[in-house]
Backbone as a chain_set.jsonl record, in Angstrom:
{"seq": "XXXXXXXXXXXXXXXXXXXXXXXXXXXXXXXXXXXXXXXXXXXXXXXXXXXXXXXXXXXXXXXXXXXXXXXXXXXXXXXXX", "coords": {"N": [[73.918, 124.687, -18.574], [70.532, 126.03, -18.338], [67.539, 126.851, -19.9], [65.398, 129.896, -20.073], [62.322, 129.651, -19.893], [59.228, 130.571, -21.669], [56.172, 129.575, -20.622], [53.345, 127.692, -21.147], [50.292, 129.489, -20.905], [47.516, 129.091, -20.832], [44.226, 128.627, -21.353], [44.504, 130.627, -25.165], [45.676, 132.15, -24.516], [48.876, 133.798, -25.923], [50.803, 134.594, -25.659], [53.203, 137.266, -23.804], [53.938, 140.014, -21.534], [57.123, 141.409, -20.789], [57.269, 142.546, -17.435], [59.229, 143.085, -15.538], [62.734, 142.783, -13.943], [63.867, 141.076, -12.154], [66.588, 139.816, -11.467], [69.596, 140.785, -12.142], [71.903, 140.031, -15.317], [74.398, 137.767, -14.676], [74.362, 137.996, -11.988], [73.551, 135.569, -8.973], [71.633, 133.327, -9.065], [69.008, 131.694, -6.697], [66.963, 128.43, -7.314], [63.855, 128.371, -7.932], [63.471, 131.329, -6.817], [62.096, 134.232, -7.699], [62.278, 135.414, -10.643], [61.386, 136.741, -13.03], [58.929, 139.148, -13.212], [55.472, 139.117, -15.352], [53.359, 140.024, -17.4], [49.593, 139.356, -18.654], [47.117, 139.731, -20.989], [45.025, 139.186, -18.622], [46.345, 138.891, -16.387], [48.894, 139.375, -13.654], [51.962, 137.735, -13.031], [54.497, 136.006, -11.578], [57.862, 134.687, -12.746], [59.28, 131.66, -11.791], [62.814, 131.028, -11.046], [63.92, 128.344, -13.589], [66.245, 126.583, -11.854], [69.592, 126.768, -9.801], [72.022, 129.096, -9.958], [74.229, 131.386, -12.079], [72.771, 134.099, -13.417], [72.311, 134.338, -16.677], [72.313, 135.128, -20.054], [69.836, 137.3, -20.661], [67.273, 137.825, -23.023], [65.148, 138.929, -23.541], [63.813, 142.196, -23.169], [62.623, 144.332, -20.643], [59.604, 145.758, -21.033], [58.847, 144.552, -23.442], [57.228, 142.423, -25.504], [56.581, 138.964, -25.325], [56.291, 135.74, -27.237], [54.447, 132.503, -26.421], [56.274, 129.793, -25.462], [59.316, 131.077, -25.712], [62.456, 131.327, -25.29], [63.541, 132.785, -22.677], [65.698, 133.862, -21.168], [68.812, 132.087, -19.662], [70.097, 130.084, -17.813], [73.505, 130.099, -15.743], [74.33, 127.906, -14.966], [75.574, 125.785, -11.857], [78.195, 123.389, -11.306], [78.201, 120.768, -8.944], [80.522, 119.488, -6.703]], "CA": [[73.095, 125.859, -18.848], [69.587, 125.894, -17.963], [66.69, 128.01, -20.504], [64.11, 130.12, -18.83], [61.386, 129.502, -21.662], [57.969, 131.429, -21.337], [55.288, 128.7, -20.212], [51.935, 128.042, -21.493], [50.009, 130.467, -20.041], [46.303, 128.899, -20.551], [43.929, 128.892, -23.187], [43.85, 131.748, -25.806], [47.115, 133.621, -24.103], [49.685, 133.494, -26.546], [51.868, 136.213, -25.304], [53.094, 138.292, -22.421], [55.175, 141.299, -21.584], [57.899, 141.51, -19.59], [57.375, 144.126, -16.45], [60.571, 143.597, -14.343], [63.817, 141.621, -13.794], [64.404, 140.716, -10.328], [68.319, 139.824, -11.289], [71.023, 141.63, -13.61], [72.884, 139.052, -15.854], [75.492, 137.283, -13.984], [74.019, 138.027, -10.546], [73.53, 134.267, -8.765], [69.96, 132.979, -8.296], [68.348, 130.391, -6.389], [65.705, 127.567, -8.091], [62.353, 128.648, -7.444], [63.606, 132.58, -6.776], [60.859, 134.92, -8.706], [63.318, 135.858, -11.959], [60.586, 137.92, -13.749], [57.61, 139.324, -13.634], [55.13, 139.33, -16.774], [51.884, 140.191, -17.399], [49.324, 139.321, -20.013], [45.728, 140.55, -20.636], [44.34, 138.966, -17.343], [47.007, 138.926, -14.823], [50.694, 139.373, -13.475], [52.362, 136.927, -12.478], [56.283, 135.915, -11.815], [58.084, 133.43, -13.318], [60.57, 131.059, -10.696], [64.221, 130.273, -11.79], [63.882, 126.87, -13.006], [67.573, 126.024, -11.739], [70.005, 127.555, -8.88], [73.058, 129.345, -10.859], [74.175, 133.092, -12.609], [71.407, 134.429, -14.731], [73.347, 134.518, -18.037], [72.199, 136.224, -20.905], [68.816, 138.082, -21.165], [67.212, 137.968, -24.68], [64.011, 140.14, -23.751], [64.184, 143.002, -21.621], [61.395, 145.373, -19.621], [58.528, 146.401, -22.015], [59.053, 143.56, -24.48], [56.164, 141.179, -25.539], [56.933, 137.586, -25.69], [55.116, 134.761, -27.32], [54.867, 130.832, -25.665], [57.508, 128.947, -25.501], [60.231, 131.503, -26.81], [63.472, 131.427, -24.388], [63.758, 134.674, -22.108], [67.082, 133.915, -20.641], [69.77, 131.773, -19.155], [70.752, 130.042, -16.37], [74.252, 129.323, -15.73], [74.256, 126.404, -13.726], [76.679, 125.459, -11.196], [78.639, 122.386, -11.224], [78.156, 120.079, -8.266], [81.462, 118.816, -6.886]], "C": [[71.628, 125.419, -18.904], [68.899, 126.633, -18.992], [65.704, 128.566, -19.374], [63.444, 129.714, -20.079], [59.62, 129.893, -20.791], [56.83, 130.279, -21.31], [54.209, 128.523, -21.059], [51.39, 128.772, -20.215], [48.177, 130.233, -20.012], [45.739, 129.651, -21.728], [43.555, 130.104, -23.667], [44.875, 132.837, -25.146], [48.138, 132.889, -24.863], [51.203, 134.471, -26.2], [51.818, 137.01, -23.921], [54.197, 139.248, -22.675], [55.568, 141.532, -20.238], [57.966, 142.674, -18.658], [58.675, 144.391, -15.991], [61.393, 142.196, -14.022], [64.007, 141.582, -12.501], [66.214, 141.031, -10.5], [68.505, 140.516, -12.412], [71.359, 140.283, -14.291], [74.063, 139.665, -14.712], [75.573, 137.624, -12.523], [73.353, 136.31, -10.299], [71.98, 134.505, -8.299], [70.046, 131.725, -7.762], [67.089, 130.083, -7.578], [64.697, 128.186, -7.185], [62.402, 130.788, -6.471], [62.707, 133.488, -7.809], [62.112, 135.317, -9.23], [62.37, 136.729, -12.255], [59.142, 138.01, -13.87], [56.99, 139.909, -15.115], [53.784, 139.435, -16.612], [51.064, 140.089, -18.855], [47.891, 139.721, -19.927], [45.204, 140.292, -19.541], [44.91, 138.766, -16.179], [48.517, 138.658, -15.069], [50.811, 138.588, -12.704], [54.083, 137.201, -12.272], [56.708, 134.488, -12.002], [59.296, 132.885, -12.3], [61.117, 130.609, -11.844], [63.85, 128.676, -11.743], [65.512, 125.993, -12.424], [68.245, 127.203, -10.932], [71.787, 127.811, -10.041], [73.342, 130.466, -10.928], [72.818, 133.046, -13.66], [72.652, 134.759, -15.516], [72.609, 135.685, -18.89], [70.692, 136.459, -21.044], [68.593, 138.309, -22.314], [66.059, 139.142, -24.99], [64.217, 140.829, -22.615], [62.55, 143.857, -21.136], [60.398, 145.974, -20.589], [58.54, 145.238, -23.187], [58.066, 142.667, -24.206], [56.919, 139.749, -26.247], [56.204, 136.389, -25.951], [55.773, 133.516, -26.718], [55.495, 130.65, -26.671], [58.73, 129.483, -25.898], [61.499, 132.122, -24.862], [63.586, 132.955, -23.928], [65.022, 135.041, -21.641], [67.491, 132.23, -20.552], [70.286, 131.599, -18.209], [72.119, 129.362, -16.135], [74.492, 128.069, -14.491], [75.492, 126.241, -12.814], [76.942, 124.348, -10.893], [79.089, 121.785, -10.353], [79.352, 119.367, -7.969], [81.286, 117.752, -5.535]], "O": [[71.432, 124.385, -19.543], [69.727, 127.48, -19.328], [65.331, 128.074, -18.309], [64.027, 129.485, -21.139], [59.138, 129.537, -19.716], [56.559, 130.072, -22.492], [54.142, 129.426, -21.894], [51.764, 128.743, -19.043], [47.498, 131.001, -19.33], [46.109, 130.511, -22.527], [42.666, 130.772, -23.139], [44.834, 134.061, -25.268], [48.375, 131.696, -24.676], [52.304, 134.74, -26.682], [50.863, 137.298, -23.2], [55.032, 139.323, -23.576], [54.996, 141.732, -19.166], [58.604, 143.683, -18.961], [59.226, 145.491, -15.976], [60.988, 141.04, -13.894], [64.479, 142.586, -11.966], [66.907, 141.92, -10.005], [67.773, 140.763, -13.37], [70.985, 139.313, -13.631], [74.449, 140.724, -14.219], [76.627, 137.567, -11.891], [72.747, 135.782, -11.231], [71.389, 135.33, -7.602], [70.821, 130.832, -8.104], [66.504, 130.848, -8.345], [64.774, 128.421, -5.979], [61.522, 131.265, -5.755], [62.862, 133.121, -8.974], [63.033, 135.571, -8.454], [62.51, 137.763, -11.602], [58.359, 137.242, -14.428], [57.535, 140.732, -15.851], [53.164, 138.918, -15.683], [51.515, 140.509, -19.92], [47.447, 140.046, -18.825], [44.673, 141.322, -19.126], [44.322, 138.521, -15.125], [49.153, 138.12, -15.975], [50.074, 138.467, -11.725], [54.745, 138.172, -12.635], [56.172, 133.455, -11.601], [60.214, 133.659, -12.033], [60.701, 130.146, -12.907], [63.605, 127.944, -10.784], [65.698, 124.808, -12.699], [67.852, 128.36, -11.082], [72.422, 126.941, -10.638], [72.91, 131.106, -9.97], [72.215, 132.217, -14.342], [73.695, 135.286, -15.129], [72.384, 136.835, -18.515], [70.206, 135.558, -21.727], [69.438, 138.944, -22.945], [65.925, 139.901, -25.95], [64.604, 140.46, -21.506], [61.478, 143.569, -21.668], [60.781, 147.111, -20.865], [57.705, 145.629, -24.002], [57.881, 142.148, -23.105], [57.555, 139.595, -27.289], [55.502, 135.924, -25.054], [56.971, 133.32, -26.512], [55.531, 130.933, -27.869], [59.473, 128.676, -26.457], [61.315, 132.863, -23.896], [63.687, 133.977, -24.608], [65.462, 136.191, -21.645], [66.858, 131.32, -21.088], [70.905, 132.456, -17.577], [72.128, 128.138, -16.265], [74.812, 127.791, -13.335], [76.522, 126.717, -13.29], [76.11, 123.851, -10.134], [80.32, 121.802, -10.329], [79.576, 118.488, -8.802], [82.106, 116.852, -5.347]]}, "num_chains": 1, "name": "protein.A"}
């Protein structure tokens, strides 16, 4: 299991809010697939899956402000055979 975890975002941004989920939980992503866009007082961005897997569980959803470093989801990973 992989975290997504909300980045630093540069100095004096402590927080963002989530616009939009690309995936559902338990729909498969690729690494480096835009997962979610967020926006904070000076610009939207999107955040890439760090890991190729299911998106697991969603902790913040669409209108929700999130401060650095605080886990947004879940990546279930897939086990390399």
């Amino acid at each position: 299991m992989t975290k997504v975890v909300l980045p630093e975002l540069g100095e004096g941004i402590e927080k963002a809010t989530i616009s939009y989920w690309y995936f559902k939980e338990g729909e498969k992503v690729n690494e480096r697939d835009d997962l979610v866009e967020l926006a904070t007082d000076k610009a939207t961005f999107n955040l890439p899956s760090p890991a190729s897997g299911a998106l697991g569980q969603i902790f913040f959803h669409e209108g929700d402000t999130v401060p650095v470093g605080e886990v947004l989801a879940t990546i279930d990973t897939l086990d390399k055979a």
